[in-house]
matplotlib code that plots the C-alpha trace (Angstrom):
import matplotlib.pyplot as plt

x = [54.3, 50.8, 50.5, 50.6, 47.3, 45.7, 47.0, 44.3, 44.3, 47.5, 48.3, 51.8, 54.1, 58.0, 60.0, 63.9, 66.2, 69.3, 72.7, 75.7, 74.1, 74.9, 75.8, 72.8, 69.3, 68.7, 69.7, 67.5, 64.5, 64.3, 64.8, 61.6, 59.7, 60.4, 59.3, 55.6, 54.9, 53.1, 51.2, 47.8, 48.9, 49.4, 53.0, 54.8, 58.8, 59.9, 63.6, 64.6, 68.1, 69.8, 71.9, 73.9, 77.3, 77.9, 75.3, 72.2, 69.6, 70.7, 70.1, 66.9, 65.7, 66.5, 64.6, 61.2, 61.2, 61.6, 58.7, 55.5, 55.9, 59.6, 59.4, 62.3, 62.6, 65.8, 67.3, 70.1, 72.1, 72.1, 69.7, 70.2, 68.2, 65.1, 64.3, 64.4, 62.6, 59.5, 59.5, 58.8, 55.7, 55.0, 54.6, 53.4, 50.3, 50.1, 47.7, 50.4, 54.1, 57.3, 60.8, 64.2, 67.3, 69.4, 72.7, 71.1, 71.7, 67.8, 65.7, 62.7, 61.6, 60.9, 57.6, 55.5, 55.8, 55.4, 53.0, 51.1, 51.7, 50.8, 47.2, 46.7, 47.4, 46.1, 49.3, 49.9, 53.5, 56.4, 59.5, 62.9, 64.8, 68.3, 69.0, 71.9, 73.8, 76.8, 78.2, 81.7, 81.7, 82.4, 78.9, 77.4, 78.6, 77.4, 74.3, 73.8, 74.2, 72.0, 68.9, 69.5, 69.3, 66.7, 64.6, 65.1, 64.5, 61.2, 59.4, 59.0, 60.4, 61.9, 65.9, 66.1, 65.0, 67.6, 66.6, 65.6, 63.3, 59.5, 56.1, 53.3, 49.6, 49.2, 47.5, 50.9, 52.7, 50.2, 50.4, 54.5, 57.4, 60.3, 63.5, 67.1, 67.9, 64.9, 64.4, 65.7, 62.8, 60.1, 58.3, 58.8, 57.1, 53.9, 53.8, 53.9, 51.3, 48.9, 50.0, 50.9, 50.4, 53.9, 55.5, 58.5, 59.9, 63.1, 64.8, 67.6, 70.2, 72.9, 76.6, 76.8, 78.1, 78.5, 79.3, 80.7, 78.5, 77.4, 77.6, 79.9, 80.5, 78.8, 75.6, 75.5, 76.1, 73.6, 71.3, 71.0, 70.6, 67.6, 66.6, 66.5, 64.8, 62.3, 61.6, 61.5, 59.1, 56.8, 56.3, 56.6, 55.5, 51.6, 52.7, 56.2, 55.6, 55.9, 59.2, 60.6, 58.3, 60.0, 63.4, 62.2, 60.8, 64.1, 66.0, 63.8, 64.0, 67.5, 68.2, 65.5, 67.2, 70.8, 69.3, 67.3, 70.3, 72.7, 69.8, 69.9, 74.1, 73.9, 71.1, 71.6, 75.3, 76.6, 78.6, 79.8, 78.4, 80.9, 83.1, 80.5, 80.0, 77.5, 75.3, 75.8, 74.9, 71.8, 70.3, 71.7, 69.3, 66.5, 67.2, 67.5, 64.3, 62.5, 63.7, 62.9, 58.8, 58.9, 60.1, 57.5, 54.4, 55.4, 55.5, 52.2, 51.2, 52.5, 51.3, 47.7, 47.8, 49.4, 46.4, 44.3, 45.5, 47.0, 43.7, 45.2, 45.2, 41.9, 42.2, 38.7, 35.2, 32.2, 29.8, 26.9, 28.8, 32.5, 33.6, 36.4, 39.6, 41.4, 44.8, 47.9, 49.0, 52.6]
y = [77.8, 78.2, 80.1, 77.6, 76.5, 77.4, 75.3, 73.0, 72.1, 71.0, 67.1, 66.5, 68.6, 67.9, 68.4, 68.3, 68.8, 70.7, 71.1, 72.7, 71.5, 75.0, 72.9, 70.4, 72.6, 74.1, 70.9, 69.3, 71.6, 71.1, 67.3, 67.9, 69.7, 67.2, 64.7, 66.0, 68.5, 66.2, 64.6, 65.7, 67.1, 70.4, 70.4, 72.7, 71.7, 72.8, 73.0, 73.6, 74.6, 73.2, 76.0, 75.9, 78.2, 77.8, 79.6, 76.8, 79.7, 82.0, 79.5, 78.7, 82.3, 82.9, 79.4, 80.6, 83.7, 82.6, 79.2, 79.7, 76.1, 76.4, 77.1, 78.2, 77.6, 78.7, 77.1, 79.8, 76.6, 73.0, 71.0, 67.9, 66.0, 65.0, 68.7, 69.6, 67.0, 68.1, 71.7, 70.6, 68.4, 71.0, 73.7, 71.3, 71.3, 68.5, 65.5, 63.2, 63.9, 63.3, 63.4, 62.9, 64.2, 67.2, 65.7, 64.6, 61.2, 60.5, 60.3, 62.5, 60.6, 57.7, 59.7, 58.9, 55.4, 55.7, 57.6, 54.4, 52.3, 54.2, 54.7, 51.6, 49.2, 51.7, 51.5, 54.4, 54.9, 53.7, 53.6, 53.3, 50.6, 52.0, 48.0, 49.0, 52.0, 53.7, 55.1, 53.9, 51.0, 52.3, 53.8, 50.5, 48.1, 50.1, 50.5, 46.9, 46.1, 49.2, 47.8, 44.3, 44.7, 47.4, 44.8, 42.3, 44.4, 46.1, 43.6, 45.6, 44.5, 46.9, 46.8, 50.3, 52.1, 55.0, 55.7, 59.6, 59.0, 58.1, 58.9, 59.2, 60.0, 62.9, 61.5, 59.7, 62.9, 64.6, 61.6, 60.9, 63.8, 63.8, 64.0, 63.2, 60.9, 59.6, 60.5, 57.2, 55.3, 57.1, 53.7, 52.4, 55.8, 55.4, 51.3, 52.6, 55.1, 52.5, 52.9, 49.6, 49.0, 50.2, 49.1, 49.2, 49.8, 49.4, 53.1, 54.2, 55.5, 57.5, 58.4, 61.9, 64.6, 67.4, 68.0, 65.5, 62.8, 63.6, 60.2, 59.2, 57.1, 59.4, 59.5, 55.8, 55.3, 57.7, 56.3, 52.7, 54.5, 56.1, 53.3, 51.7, 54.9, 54.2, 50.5, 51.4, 54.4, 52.1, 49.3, 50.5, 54.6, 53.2, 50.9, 51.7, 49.1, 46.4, 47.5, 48.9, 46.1, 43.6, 44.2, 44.9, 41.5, 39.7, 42.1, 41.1, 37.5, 37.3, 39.4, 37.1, 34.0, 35.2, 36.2, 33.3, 31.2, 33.3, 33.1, 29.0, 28.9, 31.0, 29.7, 25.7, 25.4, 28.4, 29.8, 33.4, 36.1, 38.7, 39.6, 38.2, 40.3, 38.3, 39.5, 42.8, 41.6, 40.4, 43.5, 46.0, 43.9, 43.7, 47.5, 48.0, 46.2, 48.4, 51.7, 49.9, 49.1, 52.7, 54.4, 52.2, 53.6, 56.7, 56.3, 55.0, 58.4, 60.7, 58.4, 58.1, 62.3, 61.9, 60.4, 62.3, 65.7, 63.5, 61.8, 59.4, 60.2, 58.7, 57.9, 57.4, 59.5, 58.7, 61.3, 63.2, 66.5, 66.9, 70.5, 71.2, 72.5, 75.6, 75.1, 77.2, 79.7, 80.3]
z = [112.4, 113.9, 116.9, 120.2, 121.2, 124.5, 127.2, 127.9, 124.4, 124.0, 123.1, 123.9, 126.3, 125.7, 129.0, 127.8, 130.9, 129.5, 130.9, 128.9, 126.0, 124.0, 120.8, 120.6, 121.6, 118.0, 115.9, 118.5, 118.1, 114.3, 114.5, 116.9, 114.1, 111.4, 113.5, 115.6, 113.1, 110.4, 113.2, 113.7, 117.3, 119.0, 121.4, 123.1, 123.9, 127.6, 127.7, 131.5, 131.8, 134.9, 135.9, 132.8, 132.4, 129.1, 126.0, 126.2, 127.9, 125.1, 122.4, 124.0, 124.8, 120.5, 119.9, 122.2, 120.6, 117.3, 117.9, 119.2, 120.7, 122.6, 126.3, 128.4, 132.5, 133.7, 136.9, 139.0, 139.9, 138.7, 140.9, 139.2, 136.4, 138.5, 139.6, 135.9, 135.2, 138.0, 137.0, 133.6, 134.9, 136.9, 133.7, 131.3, 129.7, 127.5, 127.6, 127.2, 128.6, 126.4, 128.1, 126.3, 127.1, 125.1, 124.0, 120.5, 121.1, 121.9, 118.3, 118.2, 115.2, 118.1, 119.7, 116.9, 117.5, 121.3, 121.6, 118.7, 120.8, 124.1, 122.8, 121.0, 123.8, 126.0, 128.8, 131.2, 130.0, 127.6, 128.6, 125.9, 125.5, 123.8, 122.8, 120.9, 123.0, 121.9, 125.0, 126.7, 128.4, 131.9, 131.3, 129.3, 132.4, 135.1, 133.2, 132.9, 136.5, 137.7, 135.3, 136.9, 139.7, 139.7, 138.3, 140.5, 143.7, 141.8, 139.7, 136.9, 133.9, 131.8, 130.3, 130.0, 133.2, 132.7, 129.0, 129.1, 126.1, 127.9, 127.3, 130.0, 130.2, 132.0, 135.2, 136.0, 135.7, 137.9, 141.0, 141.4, 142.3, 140.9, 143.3, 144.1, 141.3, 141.2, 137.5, 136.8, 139.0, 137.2, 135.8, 139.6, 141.3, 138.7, 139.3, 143.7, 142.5, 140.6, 137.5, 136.0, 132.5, 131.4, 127.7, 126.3, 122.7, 121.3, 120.2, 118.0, 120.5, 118.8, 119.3, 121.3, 118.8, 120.9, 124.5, 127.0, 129.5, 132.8, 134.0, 137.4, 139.9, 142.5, 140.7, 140.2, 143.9, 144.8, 142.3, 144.1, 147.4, 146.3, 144.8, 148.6, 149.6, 147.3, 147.9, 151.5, 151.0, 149.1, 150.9, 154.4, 154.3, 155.4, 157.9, 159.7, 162.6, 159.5, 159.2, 162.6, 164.6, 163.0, 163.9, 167.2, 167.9, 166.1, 168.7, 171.4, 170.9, 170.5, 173.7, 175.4, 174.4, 175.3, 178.8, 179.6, 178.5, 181.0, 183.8, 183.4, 183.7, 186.2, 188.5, 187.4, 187.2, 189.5, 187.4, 188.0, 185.0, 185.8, 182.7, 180.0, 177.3, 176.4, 179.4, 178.0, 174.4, 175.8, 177.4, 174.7, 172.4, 174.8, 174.8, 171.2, 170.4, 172.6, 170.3, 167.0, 168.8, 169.7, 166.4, 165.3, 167.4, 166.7, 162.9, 162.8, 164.7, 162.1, 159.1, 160.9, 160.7, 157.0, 155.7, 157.1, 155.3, 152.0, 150.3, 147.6, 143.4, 142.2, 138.8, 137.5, 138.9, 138.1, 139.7, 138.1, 138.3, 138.7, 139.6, 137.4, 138.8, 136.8, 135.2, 136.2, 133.8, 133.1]

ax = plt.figure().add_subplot(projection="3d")
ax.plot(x, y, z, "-o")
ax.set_aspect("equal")
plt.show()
């Protein structure tokens, strides 16, 4: 192979987040050659190993000393897909960004064609669509109902959000983070960040050969509470009184009704209020709605000294001279 090329002048960047996968990182490497080394592009494959206690750093310290393009980061504990996944970003160089996952069961032979039809129709990011899946169905189901759903709450419609095999332009890698399980919400952190010309292509998804699936019930769960966290984040991060305003006034009202309906028994009809507990009701809300207007205020504090310090990803300049900003060297 030809020694790597510097880092500003690589084309694609391969970030392959690797756990226990002793079995499936050099078959997975050469499947990777075959593939991007006819193409007319310069890579470099990032293989970060989440904390893995089995021989997957060995195999990948042989493979990066053995190819000029196979990169190793080395996590001391598992942190979870989505920090393996930002380190990567974080490291990569590439003017486009490949992920896909280590257990074999992505096809390399797949980027070719995504990154065709990322250029040609000139889309921020393609995301897989593993239409024909050969994985259990206590993984299929739950997939099913997580996409759904997912697509329903988001507007974005992909069938495949979960599918580790994506491609992105570099300036989408550069404006999201990665965290929690948000590595399956990738496509919905570049739509929140502007990015919204996403595509989709149908991939060959193949049976795992080696290893055993990561997938459980806690990290579905957790999945669709991030995914709240992130719908939340989204909409309401720049304006918090939206969100905690409103449930104050719905509070408000509803305590206001109760009490002005309590006032008129007791004033018009004369009857006694003691042991109500809808009197009680009434205030608590009244009370309650109060908090929500306050948390509110002082969101809109914080997020008015945010902005202030955060200035927003612009994706296109067009000034006379643009200083340029130096790359970090790993």
């Amino acid at each position: 192979m030809n020694n790597v090329p510097p880092k500003d002048q690589i084309d694609l960047s391969l970030v392959i987040p690797t756990f226990n996968e002793e079995d499936s990182v050099r078959p997975l490497v050469e499947e990777i050659q075959s593939a991007l080394d006819p193409l007319d592009q310069t890579y470099e494959v990032i293989f970060v190993d989440d904390g893995s206690n089995d021989a997957t750093w060995s195999h990948v310290d042989a493979l990066s000393h053995e190819i000029d393009q196979v990169k190793g980061l080395r996590f001391q504990r598992n942190h979870g897909k989505s920090a393996a996944l930002q380190e990567g970003f974080f490291y990569a160089a590439g003017q486009y960004i490949v992920t896909l996952d280590a257990d074999l069961q992505d096809d390399p032979a797949e980027i070719p064609h995504m990154l065709h039809q990322l250029q040609e129709q000139k889309l921020d990011l393609v995301s897989g669509w593993k239409k024909k899946r050969h994985d259990p169905v206590s993984k299929t189901i739950p997939s099913k109902l997580f996409n759904g759903v997912t697509r329903l709450l988001t507007g974005i419609h992909l069938h495949d959000f979960n599918c580790g095999l994506k491609i992105y332009r570099r300036e989408v890698i550069d404006a999201i983070i990665v965290y929690g399980e948000m590595h399956r919400y990738v496509p919905v952190l570049a739509h929140n960040a502007g990015f919204k010309k996403i595509g989709e292509r149908v991939v060959n998804h193949r049976p795992r050969v080696h290893g055993s699936t990561k997938f459980g019930a806690s990290r579905f769960i957790n999945g669709f509470l991030d995914l709240l966290t992130l719908l939340f984040m989204s909409r309401y991060t720049a304006r918090p009184m939206h969100f905690f305003g409103a449930i104050g006034i719905v509070s408000i009202l509803i305590g206001a009704v109760i009490n002005l309906y309590l006032a008129f028994i007791k004033l018009a009809l004369g009857q006694s209020l003691q042991d109500r507990p809808l009197l009680f009701l009434g205030f608590l809300l009244l009370v309650v709605g109060a908090q929500f207007f306050s948390i509110g205020f002082i969101g809109e504090m914080i997020n008015k000294g945010f902005v202030r310090k955060n200035r927003p990803a612009i994706r296109e300049r067009r000034l006379a001279t643009i200083a340029e900003t130096p790359s970090f060297v790993g």
